[in-house]
Every structure is written in structure tokens, then in C-alpha cells.
OpenMM code with the backbone's topology and positions (N, CA, C; nanometers):
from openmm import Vec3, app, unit

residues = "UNK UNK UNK UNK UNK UNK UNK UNK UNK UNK UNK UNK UNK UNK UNK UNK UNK UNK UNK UNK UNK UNK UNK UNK UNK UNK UNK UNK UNK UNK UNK UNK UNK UNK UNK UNK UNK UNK UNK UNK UNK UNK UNK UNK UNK UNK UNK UNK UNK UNK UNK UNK UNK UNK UNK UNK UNK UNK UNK UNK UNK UNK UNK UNK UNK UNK UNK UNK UNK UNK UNK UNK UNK UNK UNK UNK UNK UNK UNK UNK UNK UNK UNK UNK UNK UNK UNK UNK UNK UNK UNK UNK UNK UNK UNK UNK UNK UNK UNK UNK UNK UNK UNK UNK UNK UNK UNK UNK UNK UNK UNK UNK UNK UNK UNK UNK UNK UNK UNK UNK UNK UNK UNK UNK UNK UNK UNK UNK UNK UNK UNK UNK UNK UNK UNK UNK UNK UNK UNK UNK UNK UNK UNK UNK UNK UNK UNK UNK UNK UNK UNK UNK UNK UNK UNK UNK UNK UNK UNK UNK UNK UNK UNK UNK UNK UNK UNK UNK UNK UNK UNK UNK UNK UNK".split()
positions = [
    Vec3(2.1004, 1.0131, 0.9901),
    Vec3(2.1770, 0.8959, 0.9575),
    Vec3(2.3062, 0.9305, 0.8863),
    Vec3(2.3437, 1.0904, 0.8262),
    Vec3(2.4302, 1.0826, 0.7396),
    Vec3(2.5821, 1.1079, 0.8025),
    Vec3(2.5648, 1.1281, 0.9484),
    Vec3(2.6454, 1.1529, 1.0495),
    Vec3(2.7499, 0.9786, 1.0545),
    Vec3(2.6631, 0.9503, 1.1300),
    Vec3(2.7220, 0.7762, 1.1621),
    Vec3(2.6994, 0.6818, 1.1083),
    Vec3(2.5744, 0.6781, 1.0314),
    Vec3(2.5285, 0.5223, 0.9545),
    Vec3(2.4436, 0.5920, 0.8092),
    Vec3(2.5469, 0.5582, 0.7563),
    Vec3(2.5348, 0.6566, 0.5922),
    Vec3(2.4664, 0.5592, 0.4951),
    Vec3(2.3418, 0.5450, 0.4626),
    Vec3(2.3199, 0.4041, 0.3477),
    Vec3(2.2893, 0.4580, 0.2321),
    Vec3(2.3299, 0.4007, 0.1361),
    Vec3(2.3039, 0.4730, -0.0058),
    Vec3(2.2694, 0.3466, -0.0985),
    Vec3(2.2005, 0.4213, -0.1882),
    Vec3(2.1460, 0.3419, -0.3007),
    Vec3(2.2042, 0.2769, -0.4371),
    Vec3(2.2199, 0.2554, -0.4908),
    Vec3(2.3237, 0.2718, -0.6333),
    Vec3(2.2358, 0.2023, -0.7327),
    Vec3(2.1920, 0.1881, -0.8133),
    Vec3(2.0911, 0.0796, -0.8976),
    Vec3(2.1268, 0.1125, -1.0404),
    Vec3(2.1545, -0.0269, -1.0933),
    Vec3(2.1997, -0.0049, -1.2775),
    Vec3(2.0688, -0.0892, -1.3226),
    Vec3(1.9860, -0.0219, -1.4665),
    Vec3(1.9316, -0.1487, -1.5042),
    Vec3(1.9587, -0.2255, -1.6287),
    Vec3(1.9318, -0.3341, -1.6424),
    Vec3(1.9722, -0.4572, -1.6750),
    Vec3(2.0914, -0.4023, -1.8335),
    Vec3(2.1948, -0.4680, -1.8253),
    Vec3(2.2890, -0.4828, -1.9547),
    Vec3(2.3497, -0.3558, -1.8764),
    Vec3(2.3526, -0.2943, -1.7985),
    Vec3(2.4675, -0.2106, -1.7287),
    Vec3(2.6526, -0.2556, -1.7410),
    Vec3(2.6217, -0.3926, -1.7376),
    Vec3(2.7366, -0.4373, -1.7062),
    Vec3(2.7787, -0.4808, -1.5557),
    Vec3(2.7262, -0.4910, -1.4547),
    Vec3(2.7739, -0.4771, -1.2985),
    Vec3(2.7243, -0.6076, -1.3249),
    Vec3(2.7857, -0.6931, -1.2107),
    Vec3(2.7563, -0.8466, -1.1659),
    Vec3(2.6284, -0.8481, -1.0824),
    Vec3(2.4910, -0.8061, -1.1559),
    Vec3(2.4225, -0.8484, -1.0382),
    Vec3(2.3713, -1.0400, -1.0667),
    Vec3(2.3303, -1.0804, -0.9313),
    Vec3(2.2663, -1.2167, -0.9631),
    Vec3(2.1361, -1.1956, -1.0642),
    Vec3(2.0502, -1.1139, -1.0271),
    Vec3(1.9434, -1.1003, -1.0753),
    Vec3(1.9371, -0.9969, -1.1640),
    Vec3(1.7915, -0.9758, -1.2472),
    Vec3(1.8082, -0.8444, -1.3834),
    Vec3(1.6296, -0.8107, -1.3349),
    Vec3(1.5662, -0.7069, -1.3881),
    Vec3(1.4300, -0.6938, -1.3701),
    Vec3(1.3945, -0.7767, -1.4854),
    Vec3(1.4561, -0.8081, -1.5887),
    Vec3(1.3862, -0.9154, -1.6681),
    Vec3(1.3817, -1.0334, -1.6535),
    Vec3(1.4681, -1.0592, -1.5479),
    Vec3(1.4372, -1.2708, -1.5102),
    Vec3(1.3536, -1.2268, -1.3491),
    Vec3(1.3246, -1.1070, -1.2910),
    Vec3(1.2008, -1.1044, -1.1953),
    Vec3(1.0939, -1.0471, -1.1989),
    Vec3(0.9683, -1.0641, -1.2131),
    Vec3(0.9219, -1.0098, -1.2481),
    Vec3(0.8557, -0.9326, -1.1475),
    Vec3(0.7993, -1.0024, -1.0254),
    Vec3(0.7517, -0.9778, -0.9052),
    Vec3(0.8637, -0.9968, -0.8031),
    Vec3(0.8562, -0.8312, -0.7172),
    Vec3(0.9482, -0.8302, -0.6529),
    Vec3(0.9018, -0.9871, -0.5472),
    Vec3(0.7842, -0.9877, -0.4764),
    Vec3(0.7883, -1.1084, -0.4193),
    Vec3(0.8870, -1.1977, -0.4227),
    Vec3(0.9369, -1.2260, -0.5245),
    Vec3(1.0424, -1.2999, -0.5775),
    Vec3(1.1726, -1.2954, -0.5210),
    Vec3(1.1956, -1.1804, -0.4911),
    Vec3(1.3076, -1.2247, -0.3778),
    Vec3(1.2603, -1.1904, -0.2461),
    Vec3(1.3511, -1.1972, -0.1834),
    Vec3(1.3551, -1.1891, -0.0190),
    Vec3(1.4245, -1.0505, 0.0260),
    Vec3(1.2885, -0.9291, -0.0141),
    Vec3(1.3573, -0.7695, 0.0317),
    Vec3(1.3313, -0.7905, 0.1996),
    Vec3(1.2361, -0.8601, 0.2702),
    Vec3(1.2394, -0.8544, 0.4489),
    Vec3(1.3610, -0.8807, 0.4886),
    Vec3(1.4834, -1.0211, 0.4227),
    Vec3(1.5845, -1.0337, 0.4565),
    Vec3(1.6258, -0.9058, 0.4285),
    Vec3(1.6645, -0.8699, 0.2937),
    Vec3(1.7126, -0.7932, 0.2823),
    Vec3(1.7211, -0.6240, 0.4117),
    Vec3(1.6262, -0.6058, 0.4213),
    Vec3(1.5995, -0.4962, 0.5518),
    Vec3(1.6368, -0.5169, 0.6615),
    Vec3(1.6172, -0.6863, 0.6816),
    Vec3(1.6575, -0.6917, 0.8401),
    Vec3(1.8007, -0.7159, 0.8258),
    Vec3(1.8769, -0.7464, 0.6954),
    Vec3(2.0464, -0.7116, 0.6895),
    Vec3(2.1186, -0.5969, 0.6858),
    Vec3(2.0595, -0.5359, 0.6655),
    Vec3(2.0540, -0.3585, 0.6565),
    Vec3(2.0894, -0.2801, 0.8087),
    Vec3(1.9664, -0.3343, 0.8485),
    Vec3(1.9084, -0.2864, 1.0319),
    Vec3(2.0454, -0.3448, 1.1496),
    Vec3(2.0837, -0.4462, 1.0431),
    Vec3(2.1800, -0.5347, 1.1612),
    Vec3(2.3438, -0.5076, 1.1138),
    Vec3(2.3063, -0.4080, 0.9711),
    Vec3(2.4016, -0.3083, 0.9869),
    Vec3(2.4229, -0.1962, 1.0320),
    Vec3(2.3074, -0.1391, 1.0348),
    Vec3(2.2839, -0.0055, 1.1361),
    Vec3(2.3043, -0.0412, 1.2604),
    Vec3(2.3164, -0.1145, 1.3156),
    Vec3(2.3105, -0.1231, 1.4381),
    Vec3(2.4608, -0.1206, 1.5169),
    Vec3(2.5336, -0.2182, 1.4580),
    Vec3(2.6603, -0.1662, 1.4567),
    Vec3(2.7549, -0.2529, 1.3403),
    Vec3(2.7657, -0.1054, 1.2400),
    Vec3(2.8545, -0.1937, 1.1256),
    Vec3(2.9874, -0.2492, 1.1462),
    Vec3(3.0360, -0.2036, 1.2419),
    Vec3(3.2286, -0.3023, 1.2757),
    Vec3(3.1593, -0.4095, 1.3249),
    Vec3(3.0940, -0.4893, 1.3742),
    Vec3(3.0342, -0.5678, 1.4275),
    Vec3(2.9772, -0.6935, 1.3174),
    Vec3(2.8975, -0.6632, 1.2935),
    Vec3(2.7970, -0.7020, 1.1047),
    Vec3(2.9403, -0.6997, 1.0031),
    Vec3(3.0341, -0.6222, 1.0036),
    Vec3(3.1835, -0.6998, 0.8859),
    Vec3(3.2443, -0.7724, 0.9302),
    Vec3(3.2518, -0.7901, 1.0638),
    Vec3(3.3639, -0.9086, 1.1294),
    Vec3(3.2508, -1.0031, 1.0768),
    Vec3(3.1351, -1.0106, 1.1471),
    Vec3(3.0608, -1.1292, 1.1233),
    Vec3(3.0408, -1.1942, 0.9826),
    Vec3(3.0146, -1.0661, 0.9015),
    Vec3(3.0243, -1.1343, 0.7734),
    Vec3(3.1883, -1.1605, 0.6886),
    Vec3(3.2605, -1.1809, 0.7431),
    Vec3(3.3754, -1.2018, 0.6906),
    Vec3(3.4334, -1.0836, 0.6283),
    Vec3(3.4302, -0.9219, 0.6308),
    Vec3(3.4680, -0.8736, 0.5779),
    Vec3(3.5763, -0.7785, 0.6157),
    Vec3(3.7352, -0.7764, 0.5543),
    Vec3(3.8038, -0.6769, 0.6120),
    Vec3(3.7619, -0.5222, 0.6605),
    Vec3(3.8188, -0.5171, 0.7672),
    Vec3(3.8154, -0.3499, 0.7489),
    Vec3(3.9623, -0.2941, 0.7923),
    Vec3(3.9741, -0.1902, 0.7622),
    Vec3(4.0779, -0.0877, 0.7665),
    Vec3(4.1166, -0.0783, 0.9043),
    Vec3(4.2883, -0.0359, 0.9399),
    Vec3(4.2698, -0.0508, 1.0390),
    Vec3(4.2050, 0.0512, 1.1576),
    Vec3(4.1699, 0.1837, 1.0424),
    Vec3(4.1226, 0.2630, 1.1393),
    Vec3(3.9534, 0.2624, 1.1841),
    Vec3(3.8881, 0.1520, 1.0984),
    Vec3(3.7904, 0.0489, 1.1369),
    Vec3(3.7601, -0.0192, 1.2505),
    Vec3(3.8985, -0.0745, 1.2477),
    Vec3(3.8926, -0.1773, 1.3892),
    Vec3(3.9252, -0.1272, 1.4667),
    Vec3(3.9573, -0.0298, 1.5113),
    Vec3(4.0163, 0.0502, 1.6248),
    Vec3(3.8754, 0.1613, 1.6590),
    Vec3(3.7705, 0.1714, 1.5474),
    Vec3(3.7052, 0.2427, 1.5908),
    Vec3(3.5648, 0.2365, 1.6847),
    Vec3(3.5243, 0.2968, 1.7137),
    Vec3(3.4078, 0.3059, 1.7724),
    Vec3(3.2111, 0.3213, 1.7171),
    Vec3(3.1946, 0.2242, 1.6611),
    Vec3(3.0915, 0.2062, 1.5824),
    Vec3(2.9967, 0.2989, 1.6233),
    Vec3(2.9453, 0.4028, 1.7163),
    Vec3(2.8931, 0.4898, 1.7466),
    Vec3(2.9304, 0.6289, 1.7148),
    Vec3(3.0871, 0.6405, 1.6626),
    Vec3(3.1284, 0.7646, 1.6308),
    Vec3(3.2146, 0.7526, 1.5115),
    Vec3(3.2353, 0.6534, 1.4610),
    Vec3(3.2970, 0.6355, 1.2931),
    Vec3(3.1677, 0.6623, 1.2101),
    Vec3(3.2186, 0.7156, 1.1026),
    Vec3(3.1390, 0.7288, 0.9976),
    Vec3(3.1370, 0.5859, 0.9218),
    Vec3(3.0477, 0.5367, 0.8805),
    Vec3(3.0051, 0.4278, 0.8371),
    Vec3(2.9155, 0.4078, 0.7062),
    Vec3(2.9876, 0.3859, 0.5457),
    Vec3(2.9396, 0.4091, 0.4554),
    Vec3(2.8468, 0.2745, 0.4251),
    Vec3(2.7447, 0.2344, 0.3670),
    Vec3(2.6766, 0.1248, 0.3196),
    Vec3(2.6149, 0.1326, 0.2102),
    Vec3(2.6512, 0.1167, 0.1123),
    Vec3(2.6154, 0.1010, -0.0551),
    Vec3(2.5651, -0.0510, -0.1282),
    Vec3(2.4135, 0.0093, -0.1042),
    Vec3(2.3292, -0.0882, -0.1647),
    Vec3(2.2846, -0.0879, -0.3292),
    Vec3(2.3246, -0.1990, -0.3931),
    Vec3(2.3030, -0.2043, -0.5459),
    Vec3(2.2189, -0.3104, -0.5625),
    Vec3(2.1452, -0.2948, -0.6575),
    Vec3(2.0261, -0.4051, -0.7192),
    Vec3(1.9151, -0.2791, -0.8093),
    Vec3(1.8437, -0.3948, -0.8464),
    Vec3(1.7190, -0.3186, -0.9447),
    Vec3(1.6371, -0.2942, -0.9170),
    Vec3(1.5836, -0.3613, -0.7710),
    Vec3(1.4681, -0.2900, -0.7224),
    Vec3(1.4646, -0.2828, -0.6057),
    Vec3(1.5921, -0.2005, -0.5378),
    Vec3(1.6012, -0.1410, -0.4174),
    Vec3(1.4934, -0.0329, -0.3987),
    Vec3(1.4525, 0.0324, -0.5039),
    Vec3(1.3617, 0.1228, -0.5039),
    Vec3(1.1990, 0.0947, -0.4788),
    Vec3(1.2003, 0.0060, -0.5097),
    Vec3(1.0555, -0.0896, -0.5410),
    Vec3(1.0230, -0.0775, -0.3815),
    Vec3(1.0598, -0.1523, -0.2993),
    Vec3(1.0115, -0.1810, -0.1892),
    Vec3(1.0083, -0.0952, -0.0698),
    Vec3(0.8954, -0.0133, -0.0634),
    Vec3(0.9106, 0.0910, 0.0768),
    Vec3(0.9916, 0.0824, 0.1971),
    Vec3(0.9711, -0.0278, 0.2514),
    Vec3(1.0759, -0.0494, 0.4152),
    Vec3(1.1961, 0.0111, 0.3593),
    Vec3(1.2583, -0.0534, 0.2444),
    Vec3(1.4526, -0.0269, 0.2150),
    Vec3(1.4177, 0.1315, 0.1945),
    Vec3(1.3105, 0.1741, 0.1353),
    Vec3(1.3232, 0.3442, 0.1366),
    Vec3(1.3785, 0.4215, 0.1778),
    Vec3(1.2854, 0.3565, 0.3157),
    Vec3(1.3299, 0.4517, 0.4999),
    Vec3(1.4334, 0.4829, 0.5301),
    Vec3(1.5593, 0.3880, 0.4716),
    Vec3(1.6623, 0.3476, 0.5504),
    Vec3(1.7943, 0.4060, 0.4582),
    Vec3(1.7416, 0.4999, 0.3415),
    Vec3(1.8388, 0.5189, 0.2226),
    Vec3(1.8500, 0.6896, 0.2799),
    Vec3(1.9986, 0.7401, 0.2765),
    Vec3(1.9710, 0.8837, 0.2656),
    Vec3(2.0057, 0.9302, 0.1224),
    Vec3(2.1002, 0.8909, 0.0779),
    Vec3(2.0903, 0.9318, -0.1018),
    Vec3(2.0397, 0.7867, -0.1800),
    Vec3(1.9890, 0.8413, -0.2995),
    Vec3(1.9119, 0.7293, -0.3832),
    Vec3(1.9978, 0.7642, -0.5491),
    Vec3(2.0599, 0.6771, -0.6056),
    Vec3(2.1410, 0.6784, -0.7326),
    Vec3(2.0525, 0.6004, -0.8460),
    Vec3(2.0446, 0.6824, -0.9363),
    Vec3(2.0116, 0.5263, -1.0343),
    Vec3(2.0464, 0.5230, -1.1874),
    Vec3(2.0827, 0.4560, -1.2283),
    Vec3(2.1997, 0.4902, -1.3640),
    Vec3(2.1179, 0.3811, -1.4987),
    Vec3(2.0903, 0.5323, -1.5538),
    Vec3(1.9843, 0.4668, -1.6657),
    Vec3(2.0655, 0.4746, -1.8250),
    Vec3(2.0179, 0.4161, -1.9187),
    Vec3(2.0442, 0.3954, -2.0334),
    Vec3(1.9406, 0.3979, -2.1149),
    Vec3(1.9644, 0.4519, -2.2459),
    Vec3(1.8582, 0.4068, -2.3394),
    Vec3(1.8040, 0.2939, -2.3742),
    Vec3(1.6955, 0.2441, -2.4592),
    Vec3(1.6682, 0.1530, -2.4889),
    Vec3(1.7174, 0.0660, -2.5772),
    Vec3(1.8119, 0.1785, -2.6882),
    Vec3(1.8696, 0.1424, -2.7810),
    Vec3(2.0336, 0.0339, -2.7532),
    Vec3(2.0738, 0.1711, -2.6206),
    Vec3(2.1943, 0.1275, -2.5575),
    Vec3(2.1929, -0.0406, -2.4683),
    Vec3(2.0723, -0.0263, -2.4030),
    Vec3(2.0003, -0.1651, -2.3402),
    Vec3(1.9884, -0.2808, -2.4016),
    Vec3(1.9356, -0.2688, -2.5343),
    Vec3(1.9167, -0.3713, -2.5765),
    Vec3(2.0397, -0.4200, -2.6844),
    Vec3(2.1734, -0.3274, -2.7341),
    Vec3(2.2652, -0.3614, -2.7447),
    Vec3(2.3706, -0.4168, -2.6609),
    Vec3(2.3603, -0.3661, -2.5580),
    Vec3(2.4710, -0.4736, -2.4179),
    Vec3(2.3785, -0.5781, -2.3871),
    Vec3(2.2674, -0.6120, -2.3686),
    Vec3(2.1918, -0.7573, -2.3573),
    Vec3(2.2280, -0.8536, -2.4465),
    Vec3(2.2484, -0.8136, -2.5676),
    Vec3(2.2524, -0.8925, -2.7065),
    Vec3(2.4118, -0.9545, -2.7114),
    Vec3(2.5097, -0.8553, -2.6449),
    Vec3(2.6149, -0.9006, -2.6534),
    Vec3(2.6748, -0.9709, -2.5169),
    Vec3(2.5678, -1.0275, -2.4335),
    Vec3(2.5894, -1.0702, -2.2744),
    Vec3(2.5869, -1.2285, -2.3427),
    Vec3(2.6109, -1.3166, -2.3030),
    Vec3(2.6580, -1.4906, -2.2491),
    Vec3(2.5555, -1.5832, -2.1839),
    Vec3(2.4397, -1.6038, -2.2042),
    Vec3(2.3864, -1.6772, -2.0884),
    Vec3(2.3844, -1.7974, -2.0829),
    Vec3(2.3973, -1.8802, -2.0216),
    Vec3(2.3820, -2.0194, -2.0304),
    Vec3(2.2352, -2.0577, -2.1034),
    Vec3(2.1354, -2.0639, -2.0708),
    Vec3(2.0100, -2.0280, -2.1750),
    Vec3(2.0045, -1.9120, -2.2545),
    Vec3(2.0103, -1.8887, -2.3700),
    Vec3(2.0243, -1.8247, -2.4586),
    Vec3(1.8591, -1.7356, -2.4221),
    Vec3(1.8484, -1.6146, -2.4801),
    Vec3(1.7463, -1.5529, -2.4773),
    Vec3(1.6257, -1.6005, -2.5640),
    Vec3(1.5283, -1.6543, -2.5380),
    Vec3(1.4310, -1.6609, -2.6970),
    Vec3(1.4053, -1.5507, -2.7729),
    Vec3(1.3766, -1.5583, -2.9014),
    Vec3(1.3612, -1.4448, -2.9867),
    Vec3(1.2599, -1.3387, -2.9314),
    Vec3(1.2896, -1.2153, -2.9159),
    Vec3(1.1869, -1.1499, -2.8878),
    Vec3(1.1889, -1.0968, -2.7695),
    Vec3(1.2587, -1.1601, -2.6617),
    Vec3(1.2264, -1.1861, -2.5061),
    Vec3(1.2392, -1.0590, -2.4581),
    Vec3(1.3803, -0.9404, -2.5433),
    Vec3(1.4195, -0.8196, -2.5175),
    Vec3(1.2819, -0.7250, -2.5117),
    Vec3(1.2222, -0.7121, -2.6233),
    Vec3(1.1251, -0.6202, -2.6829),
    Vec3(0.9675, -0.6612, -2.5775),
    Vec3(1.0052, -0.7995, -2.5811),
    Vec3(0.8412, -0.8581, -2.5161),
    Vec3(0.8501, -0.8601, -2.3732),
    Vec3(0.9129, -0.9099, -2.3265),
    Vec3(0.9227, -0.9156, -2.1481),
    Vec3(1.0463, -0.8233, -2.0848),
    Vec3(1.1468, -0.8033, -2.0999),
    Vec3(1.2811, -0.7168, -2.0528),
    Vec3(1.2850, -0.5581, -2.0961),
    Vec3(1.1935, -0.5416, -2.1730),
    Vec3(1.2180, -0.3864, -2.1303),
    Vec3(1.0174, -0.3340, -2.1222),
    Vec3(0.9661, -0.3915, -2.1257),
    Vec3(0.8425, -0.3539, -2.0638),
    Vec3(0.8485, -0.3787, -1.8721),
    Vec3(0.9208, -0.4793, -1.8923),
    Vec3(0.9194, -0.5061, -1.6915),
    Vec3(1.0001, -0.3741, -1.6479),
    Vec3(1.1160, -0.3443, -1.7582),
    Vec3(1.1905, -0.2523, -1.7190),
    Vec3(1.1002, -0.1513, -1.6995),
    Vec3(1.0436, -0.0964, -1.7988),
    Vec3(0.9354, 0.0429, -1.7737),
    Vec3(0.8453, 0.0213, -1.6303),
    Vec3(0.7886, -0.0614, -1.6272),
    Vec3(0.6788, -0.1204, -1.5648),
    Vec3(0.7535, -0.0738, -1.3830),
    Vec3(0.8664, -0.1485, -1.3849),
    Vec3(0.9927, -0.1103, -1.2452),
    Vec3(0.9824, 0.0064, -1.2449),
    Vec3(1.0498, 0.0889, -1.3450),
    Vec3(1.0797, 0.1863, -1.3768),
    Vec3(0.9781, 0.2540, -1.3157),
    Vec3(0.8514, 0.2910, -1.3662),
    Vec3(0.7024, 0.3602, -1.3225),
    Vec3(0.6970, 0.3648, -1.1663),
    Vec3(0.6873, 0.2529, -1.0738),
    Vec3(0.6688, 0.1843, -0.9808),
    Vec3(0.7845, 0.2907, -0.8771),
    Vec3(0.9218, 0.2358, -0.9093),
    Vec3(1.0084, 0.2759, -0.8705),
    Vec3(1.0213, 0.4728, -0.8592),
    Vec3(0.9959, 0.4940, -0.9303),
    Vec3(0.9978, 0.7014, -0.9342),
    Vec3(0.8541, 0.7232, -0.9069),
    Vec3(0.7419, 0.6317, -0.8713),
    Vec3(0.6176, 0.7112, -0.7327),
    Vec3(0.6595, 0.6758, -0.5985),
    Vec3(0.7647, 0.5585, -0.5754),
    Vec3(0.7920, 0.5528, -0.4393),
    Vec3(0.8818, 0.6240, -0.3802),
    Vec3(0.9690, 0.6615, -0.4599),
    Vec3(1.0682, 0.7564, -0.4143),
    Vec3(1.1381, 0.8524, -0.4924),
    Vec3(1.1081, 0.9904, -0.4463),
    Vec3(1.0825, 1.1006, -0.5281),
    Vec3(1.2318, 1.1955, -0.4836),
    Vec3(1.3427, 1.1171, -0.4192),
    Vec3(1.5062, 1.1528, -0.4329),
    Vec3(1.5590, 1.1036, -0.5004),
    Vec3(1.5971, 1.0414, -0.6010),
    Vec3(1.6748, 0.9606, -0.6816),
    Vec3(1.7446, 1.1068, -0.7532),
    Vec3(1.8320, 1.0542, -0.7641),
    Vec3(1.9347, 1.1040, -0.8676),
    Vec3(1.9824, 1.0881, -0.9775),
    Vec3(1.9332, 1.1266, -1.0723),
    Vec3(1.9577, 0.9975, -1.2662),
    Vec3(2.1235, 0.9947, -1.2393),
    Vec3(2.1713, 0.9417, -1.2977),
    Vec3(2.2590, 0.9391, -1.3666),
    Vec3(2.3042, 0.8906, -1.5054),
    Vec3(2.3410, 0.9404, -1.6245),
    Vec3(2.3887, 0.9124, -1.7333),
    Vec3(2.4315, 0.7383, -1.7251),
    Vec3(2.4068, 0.6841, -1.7557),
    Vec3(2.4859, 0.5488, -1.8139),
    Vec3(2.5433, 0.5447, -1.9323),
    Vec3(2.5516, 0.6507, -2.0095),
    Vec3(2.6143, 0.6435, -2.1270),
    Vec3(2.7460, 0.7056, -2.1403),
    Vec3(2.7758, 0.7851, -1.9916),
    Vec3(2.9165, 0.8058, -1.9228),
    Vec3(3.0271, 0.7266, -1.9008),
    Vec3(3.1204, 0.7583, -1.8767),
    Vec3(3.2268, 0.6738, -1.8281),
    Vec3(3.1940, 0.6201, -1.6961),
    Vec3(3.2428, 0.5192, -1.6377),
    Vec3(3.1952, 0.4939, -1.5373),
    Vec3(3.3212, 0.5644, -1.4430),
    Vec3(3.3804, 0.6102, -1.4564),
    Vec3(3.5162, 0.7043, -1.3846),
    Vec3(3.4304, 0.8583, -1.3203),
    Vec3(3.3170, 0.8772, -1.4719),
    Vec3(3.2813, 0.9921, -1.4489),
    Vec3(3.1291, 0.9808, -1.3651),
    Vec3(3.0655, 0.8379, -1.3492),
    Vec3(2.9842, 0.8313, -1.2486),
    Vec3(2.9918, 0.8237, -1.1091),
    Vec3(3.1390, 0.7478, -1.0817),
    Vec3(3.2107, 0.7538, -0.9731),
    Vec3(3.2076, 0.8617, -0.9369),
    Vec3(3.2659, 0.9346, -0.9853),
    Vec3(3.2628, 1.1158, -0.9574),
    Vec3(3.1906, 1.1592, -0.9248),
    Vec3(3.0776, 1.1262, -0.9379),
    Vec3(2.9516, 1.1937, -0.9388),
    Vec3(2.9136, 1.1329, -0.7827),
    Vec3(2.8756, 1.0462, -0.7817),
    Vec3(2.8420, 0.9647, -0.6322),
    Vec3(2.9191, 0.9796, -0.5411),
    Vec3(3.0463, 0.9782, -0.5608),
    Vec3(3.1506, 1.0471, -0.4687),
    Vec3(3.1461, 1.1637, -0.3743),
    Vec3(3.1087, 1.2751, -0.4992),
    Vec3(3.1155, 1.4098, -0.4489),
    Vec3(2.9504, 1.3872, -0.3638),
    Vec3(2.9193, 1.3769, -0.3844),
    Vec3(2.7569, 1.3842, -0.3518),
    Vec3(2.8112, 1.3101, -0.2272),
    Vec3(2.8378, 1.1958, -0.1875),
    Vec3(2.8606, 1.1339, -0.0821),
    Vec3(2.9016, 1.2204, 0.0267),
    Vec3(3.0708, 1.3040, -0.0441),
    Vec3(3.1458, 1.4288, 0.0319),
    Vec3(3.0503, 1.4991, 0.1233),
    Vec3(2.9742, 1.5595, 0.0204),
    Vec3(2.8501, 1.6795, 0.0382),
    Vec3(2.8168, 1.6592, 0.1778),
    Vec3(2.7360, 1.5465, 0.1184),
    Vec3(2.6609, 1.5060, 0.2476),
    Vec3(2.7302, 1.4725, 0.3666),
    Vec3(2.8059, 1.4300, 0.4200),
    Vec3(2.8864, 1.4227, 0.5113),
    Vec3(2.9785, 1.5857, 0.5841),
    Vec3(2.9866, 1.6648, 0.4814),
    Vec3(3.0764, 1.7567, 0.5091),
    Vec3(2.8718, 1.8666, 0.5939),
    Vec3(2.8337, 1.8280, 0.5078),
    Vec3(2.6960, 1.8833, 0.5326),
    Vec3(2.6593, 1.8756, 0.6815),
    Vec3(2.6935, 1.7374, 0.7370),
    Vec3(2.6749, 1.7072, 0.8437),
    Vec3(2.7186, 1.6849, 0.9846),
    Vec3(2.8272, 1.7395, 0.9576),
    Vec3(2.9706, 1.6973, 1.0580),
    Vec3(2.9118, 1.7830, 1.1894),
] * unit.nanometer
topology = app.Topology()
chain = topology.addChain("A")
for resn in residues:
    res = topology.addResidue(resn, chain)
    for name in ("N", "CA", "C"):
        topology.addAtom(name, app.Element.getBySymbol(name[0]), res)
């Protein structure tokens, strides 16, 4: 896959800072969302990604549109918290990222986040970082490539990091 249809992982957990909709502390059970959609959006990007960005409204470059979805290289970078959780999305990942923080660091960017419902007392210590562990556990027996990464880095210098690794692999494969 790392030839033509490249999918990668990226996963921050919760108080990272990234816009996700969801956190592992407001889900508790992956059930809870919809990872089958999720796979079969994936698959219907593999299949042919210039195809799947027009459809979904998304620019591409022009050496995109001119290309040939069978012989362009085709990057796909999947982020969330429990991309890892669910076996099917496994299959379909050739590098796996995941950018951790302390507990200390965690529960200081939570404290200073906005929510429209305020947190109840406690909620950090009692439900949001035990689900976190709990993911956490779950997540590193299903898939045994992940790559840590520092969260207590710059994010210039995590870029870097996923970047080159991206290079690798591609130059790996040509």
C-alpha cells in the first residue's frame, strides 16, 4: 500500500489541543461511534482517492487532477482516539503515530479547555484519564507498530518526525 495508497494513523489523546469532535473521555464505548462507516470511507478512498476528493468537496493540486489514481502516490492521514481500538481500521494503516502526554501535562490542558458544560468536580481523575488508560491498554494489544511520540515537543518538531518517517517509507518503496 505504501507505493499508491499510503494510510497513516496520527492519534493525540485528549487536551492535545487538535480539534477533535470527540475525546476518549466523553466515549466511552467505542460502539459509540460509527468505526464500519468509518472503514467503508477509508476503502472508498483506496479505491480511487482523486475520485473520493472531488466527491467530497475537496481541492487537489493540480498535479492531482491531472493524475492517474493508479500511479500517483496518494497520502491519507487518519486522526482520532481510537483509530487504534478497532481491528478492521488496523488492516488498512501502514504507519501508526500516537502522541502521548503525561498525566500531569493532561490534566493541565483539560482544566484550561472551554466547554459549554463545564466539567463536574472530579470527572478528570474519575472517568477521563482511567478511560484514557483503559484505551490506552486496549489500543497497544491491538497493534504492536505504533510509534510514541513526545507530546511535550513542539509540534514543528513532531511534524518532523512523521514527515521523515512518511519520506522513508515511500523512498523505501519506489
Amino acid at each position: 500500500m505504501c507505493s499508491s495508497t499510503l494510510v497513516r494513523g496520527v492519534c493525540c489523546m485528549c487536551g492535545e489541543g487538535r480539534s477533535c469532535v470527540f475525546c476518549s473521555c466523553c466515549v466511552s464505548v467505542i460502539t459509540a461511534l460509527d468505526m464500519e462507516a468509518m472503514v467503508n470511507t477509508v476503502k472508498g478512498w483506496q479505491e480511487n482517492p482523486v475520485k473520493f476528493a472531488r466527491s467530497h468537496g475537496v481541492s487537489l493540486s493540480p498535479e492531482a487532477e491531472g493524475a492517474d489514481s493508479e500511479k500517483g502516490i496518494h497520502i491519507l492521514l487518519i486522526e482520532g482516539f481510537l483509530i487504534y481500538n478497532y481491528l478492521p481500521l488496523i488492516d488498512v494503516y501502514d504507519k501508526c503515530f500516537y502522541i502521548s502526554i503525561p498525566y500531569e501535562e493532561c490534566k493541565r490542558r483539560r482544566s484550561t479547555r472551554t466547554y459549554t458544560v463545564p466539567d463536574p468536580p472530579d470527572l478528570f481523575d474519575g472517568h477521563v484519564w482511567p478511560m484514557y488508560l483503559k484505551h490506552r491498554k486496549e489500543m497497544e494489544n491491538n497493534c504492536d507498530r505504533i510509534q510514541y511520540l513526545d507530546g511535550m515537543t513542539s509540534k514543528d518538531e513532531i511534524y518532523s518526525k512523521v514527515y521523515e518517517s512518511i519520506q522513508n517509507c515511500l523512498l523505501n518503496n519506489l
